[in-house]
C-alpha positions in Angstrom: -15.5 33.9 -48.9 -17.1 33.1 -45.3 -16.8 35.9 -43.0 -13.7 36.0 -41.0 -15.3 38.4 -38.4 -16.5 37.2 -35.0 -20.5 37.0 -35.3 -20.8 38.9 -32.0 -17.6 41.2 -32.1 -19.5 44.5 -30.5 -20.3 41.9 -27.9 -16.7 40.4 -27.3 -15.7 44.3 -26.9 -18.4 45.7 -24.9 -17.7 42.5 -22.3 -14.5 43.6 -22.3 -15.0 47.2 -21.5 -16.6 46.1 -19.0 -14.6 43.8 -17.1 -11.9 46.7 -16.8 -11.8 47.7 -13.1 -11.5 51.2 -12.4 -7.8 52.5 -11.7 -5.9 51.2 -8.5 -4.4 53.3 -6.4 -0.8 54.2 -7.9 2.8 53.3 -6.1 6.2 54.3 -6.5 8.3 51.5 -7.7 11.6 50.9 -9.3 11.0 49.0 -12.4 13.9 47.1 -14.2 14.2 45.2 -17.2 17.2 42.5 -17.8 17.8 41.4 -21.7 20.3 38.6 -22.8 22.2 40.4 -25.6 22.4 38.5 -28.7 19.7 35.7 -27.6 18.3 35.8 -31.5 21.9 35.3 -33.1 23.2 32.6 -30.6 19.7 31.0 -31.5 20.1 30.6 -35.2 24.4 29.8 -34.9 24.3 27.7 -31.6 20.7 25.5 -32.5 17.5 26.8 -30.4 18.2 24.3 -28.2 21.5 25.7 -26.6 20.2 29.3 -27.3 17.0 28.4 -25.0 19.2 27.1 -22.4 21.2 29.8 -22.0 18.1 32.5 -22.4 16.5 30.2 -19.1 19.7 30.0 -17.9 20.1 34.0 -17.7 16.3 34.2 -16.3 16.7 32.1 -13.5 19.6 33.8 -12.4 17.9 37.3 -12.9 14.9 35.7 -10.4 17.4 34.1 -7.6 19.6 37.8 -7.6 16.4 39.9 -7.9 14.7 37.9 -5.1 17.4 38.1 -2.9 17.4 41.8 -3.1 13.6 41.9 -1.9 12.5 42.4 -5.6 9.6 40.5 -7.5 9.4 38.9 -10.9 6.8 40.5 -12.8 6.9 39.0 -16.4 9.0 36.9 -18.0 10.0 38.3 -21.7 11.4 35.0 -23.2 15.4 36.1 -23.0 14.7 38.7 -20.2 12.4 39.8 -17.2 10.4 42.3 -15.5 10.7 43.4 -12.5 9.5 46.1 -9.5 11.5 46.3 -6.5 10.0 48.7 -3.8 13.0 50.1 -2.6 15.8 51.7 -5.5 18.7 50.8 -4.0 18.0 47.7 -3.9 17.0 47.5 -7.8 20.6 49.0 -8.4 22.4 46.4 -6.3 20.0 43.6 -7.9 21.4 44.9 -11.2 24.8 45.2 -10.6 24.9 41.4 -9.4 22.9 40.3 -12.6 25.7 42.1 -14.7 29.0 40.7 -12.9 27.3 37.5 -12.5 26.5 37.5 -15.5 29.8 38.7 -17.4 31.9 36.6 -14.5 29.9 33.8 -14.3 28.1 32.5 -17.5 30.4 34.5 -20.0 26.9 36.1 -21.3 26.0 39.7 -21.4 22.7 41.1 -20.8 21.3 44.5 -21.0 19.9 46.5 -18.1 17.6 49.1 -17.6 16.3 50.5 -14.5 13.4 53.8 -14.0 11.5 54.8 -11.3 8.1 56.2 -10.2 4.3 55.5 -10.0 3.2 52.6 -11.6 0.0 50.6 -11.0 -0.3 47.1 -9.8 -3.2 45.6 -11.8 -4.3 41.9 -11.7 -6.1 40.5 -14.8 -7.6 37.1 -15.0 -5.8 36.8 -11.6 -2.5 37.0 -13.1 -0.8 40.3 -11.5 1.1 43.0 -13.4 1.5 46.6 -13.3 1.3 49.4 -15.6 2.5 53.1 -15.9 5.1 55.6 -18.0 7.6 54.1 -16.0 7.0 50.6 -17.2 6.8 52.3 -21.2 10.2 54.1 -20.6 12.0 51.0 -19.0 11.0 48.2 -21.8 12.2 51.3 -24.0 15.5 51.8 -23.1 17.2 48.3 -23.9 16.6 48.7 -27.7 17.6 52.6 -27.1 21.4 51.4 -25.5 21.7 48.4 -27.6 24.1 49.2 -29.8 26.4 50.1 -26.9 25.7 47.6 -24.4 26.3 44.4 -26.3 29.1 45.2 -28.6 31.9 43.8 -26.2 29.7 41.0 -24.4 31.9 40.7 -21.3 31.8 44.2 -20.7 29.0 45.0 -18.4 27.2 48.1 -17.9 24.1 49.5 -16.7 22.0 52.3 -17.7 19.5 54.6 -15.7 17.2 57.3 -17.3 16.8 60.4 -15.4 12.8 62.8 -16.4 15.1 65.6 -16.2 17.7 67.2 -18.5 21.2 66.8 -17.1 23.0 70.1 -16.2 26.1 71.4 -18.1 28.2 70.7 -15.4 27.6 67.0 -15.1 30.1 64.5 -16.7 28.3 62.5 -19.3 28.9 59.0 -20.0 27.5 58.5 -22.7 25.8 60.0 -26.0 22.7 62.7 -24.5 19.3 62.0 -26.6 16.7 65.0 -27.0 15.3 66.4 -23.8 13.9 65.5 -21.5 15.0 61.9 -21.4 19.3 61.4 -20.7 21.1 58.1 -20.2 24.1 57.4 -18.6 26.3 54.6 -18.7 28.2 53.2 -16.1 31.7 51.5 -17.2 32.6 48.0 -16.4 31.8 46.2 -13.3 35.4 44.9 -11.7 
Protein backbone atom coordinates (compact mmCIF):
# COMPACT_ATOMS: atom_id res chain seq x y z
CA UNK A 1 0.00 0.00 0.00
CA UNK A 2 1.83 3.41 -1.04
CA UNK A 3 2.01 5.87 1.67
CA UNK A 4 -0.84 8.10 2.07
CA UNK A 5 1.21 10.59 4.22
CA UNK A 6 2.60 13.79 2.72
CA UNK A 7 6.49 13.20 2.18
CA UNK A 8 7.24 16.47 3.87
CA UNK A 9 4.33 16.74 6.49
CA UNK A 10 6.71 18.25 9.53
CA UNK A 11 7.48 20.71 6.81
CA UNK A 12 3.77 21.61 5.71
CA UNK A 13 3.27 22.11 9.64
CA UNK A 14 6.33 23.89 10.68
CA UNK A 15 5.50 26.53 7.53
CA UNK A 16 2.44 26.79 8.94
CA UNK A 17 3.38 27.69 12.41
CA UNK A 18 5.11 30.01 11.06
CA UNK A 19 3.03 32.01 8.91
CA UNK A 20 0.67 32.56 12.14
CA UNK A 21 1.00 36.27 12.99
CA UNK A 22 1.20 37.14 16.47
CA UNK A 23 -2.26 38.20 18.14
CA UNK A 24 -3.99 41.53 16.98
CA UNK A 25 -5.13 43.79 19.11
CA UNK A 26 -8.69 42.68 20.51
CA UNK A 27 -12.15 44.76 19.89
CA UNK A 28 -15.46 44.65 21.26
CA UNK A 29 -17.98 43.58 18.72
CA UNK A 30 -21.42 42.34 18.54
CA UNK A 31 -21.34 39.12 16.70
CA UNK A 32 -24.62 37.56 15.23
CA UNK A 33 -25.35 34.50 13.41
CA UNK A 34 -28.63 34.15 11.13
CA UNK A 35 -29.75 30.33 10.19
CA UNK A 36 -32.61 29.34 7.74
CA UNK A 37 -34.58 26.78 9.84
CA UNK A 38 -35.25 23.71 8.03
CA UNK A 39 -32.75 24.46 4.96
CA UNK A 40 -31.70 20.45 5.01
CA UNK A 41 -35.50 19.18 5.02
CA UNK A 42 -36.82 21.76 2.30
CA UNK A 43 -33.61 20.52 0.43
CA UNK A 44 -34.40 16.80 0.13
CA UNK A 45 -38.67 17.51 -0.19
CA UNK A 46 -38.60 20.72 -2.33
CA UNK A 47 -35.29 19.47 -4.87
CA UNK A 48 -31.86 21.34 -4.03
CA UNK A 49 -32.57 23.47 -6.50
CA UNK A 50 -35.55 25.37 -4.80
CA UNK A 51 -33.95 24.71 -1.32
CA UNK A 52 -30.66 26.69 -2.66
CA UNK A 53 -32.77 29.41 -3.80
CA UNK A 54 -34.46 30.08 -0.97
CA UNK A 55 -31.07 29.48 1.45
CA UNK A 56 -29.51 32.49 -1.08
CA UNK A 57 -32.56 34.02 -1.01
CA UNK A 58 -32.47 34.30 2.95
CA UNK A 59 -28.59 35.37 2.77
CA UNK A 60 -28.96 38.13 0.57
CA UNK A 61 -31.50 39.55 2.58
CA UNK A 62 -29.53 39.04 5.89
CA UNK A 63 -26.53 41.19 3.86
CA UNK A 64 -28.95 44.16 2.46
CA UNK A 65 -30.66 44.44 6.42
CA UNK A 66 -27.33 43.86 8.17
CA UNK A 67 -25.56 46.51 5.87
CA UNK A 68 -28.03 48.95 6.25
CA UNK A 69 -27.68 48.84 9.94
CA UNK A 70 -23.81 49.65 9.64
CA UNK A 71 -22.99 45.86 10.16
CA UNK A 72 -20.51 43.64 7.97
CA UNK A 73 -20.76 40.24 6.44
CA UNK A 74 -18.18 38.15 7.85
CA UNK A 75 -18.70 34.49 6.50
CA UNK A 76 -21.22 33.12 4.63
CA UNK A 77 -22.34 29.57 6.26
CA UNK A 78 -24.25 28.11 3.20
CA UNK A 79 -28.10 28.67 4.71
CA UNK A 80 -26.80 31.48 7.12
CA UNK A 81 -24.19 34.27 7.90
CA UNK A 82 -21.80 35.86 10.10
CA UNK A 83 -21.72 38.87 11.11
CA UNK A 84 -19.95 41.76 13.55
CA UNK A 85 -21.66 44.94 13.92
CA UNK A 86 -19.65 47.62 16.01
CA UNK A 87 -22.36 49.10 17.69
CA UNK A 88 -25.21 46.50 19.73
CA UNK A 89 -28.05 48.26 19.13
CA UNK A 90 -27.72 48.18 15.88
CA UNK A 91 -27.05 44.23 15.70
CA UNK A 92 -30.47 43.95 17.63
CA UNK A 93 -32.40 46.14 15.19
CA UNK A 94 -30.43 44.26 12.20
CA UNK A 95 -32.00 41.19 13.78
CA UNK A 96 -35.25 42.12 14.41
CA UNK A 97 -35.72 43.24 10.63
CA UNK A 98 -34.12 39.86 9.38
CA UNK A 99 -36.86 38.05 11.53
CA UNK A 100 -40.10 40.08 10.47
CA UNK A 101 -38.76 40.28 7.05
CA UNK A 102 -38.27 37.15 7.12
CA UNK A 103 -41.57 35.58 8.72
CA UNK A 104 -43.61 38.69 6.76
CA UNK A 105 -41.86 38.66 3.72
CA UNK A 106 -40.55 35.19 2.31
CA UNK A 107 -42.79 32.95 4.64
CA UNK A 108 -39.25 31.42 5.95
CA UNK A 109 -38.03 31.28 9.45
CA UNK A 110 -34.56 31.64 10.44
CA UNK A 111 -32.80 31.44 13.61
CA UNK A 112 -30.89 34.21 15.38
CA UNK A 113 -28.28 34.57 17.69
CA UNK A 114 -26.60 37.50 18.89
CA UNK A 115 -23.38 37.83 21.79
CA UNK A 116 -21.08 40.37 22.51
CA UNK A 117 -17.44 41.23 23.47
CA UNK A 118 -13.73 41.08 22.38
CA UNK A 119 -13.10 39.30 19.42
CA UNK A 120 -10.15 39.56 17.07
CA UNK A 121 -10.15 40.67 13.50
CA UNK A 122 -7.60 38.31 11.84
CA UNK A 123 -6.97 38.28 8.01
CA UNK A 124 -5.53 34.95 6.54
CA UNK A 125 -4.45 34.53 2.95
CA UNK A 126 -5.98 38.07 2.80
CA UNK A 127 -9.35 36.87 3.39
CA UNK A 128 -10.52 38.70 6.82
CA UNK A 129 -12.31 37.13 9.77
CA UNK A 130 -12.32 37.33 13.38
CA UNK A 131 -11.95 35.03 16.22
CA UNK A 132 -12.79 34.96 19.96
CA UNK A 133 -15.25 33.18 22.79
CA UNK A 134 -17.77 35.31 21.60
CA UNK A 135 -17.64 34.06 18.06
CA UNK A 136 -17.61 30.04 19.80
CA UNK A 137 -20.71 30.97 21.95
CA UNK A 138 -22.71 32.66 19.00
CA UNK A 139 -22.31 29.80 16.24
CA UNK A 140 -23.30 27.75 19.51
CA UNK A 141 -26.39 28.93 20.38
CA UNK A 142 -28.60 28.23 17.06
CA UNK A 143 -28.27 24.41 17.50
CA UNK A 144 -28.81 25.15 21.51
CA UNK A 145 -32.53 27.11 20.70
CA UNK A 146 -33.32 24.90 17.76
CA UNK A 147 -35.86 23.05 18.93
CA UNK A 148 -37.71 26.08 20.00
CA UNK A 149 -37.07 28.46 17.36
CA UNK A 150 -38.24 26.56 14.27
CA UNK A 151 -41.13 24.59 15.43
CA UNK A 152 -43.83 27.16 14.23
CA UNK A 153 -41.78 28.65 11.17
CA UNK A 154 -43.77 31.96 11.02
CA UNK A 155 -43.19 32.61 14.45
CA UNK A 156 -40.12 34.69 14.85
CA UNK A 157 -37.97 35.06 17.73
CA UNK A 158 -34.61 36.01 18.75
CA UNK A 159 -32.29 34.93 21.40
CA UNK A 160 -29.47 36.72 23.34
CA UNK A 161 -27.00 35.03 25.79
CA UNK A 162 -26.11 36.92 28.74
CA UNK A 163 -22.00 35.64 30.73
CA UNK A 164 -23.89 36.11 33.75
CA UNK A 165 -26.48 34.02 35.72
CA UNK A 166 -29.92 35.74 35.71
CA UNK A 167 -31.18 36.92 39.13
CA UNK A 168 -34.27 35.32 40.83
CA UNK A 169 -36.23 38.17 40.29
CA UNK A 170 -36.02 38.32 36.53
CA UNK A 171 -38.87 36.95 34.37
CA UNK A 172 -37.54 34.18 32.28
CA UNK A 173 -38.65 33.42 28.88
CA UNK A 174 -37.50 30.61 28.29
CA UNK A 175 -35.93 27.21 29.67
CA UNK A 176 -32.53 28.41 32.00
CA UNK A 177 -29.35 25.99 30.98
CA UNK A 178 -26.50 25.49 33.72
CA UNK A 179 -24.72 28.55 34.85
CA UNK A 180 -23.21 30.67 33.74
CA UNK A 181 -24.65 30.81 30.31
CA UNK A 182 -28.90 31.85 30.24
CA UNK A 183 -31.00 32.43 27.08
CA UNK A 184 -33.95 34.30 26.68
CA UNK A 185 -36.46 34.34 24.19
CA UNK A 186 -38.28 37.13 22.88
CA UNK A 187 -41.99 36.24 21.63
CA UNK A 188 -43.22 37.06 18.23
CA UNK A 189 -42.31 40.06 16.25
CA UNK A 190 -45.85 41.93 15.27
Amino acid sequence: MQNVLLENLHGVCQETKAEVKPREPTVVRAITIFDLCGSTELKLDSGPTLGTRIALTHNLLCRKIVEIFGGRIVKELGDGVLCDFEDPLKACLSALNIKKACTSELHISTKAALTVGAIELIRIDGIPGILGAPVDRCAHIPSEIAHTSCENSLTPSLHFINLKPTSPEEPQLAPKPPPPKTFHSFPSIK
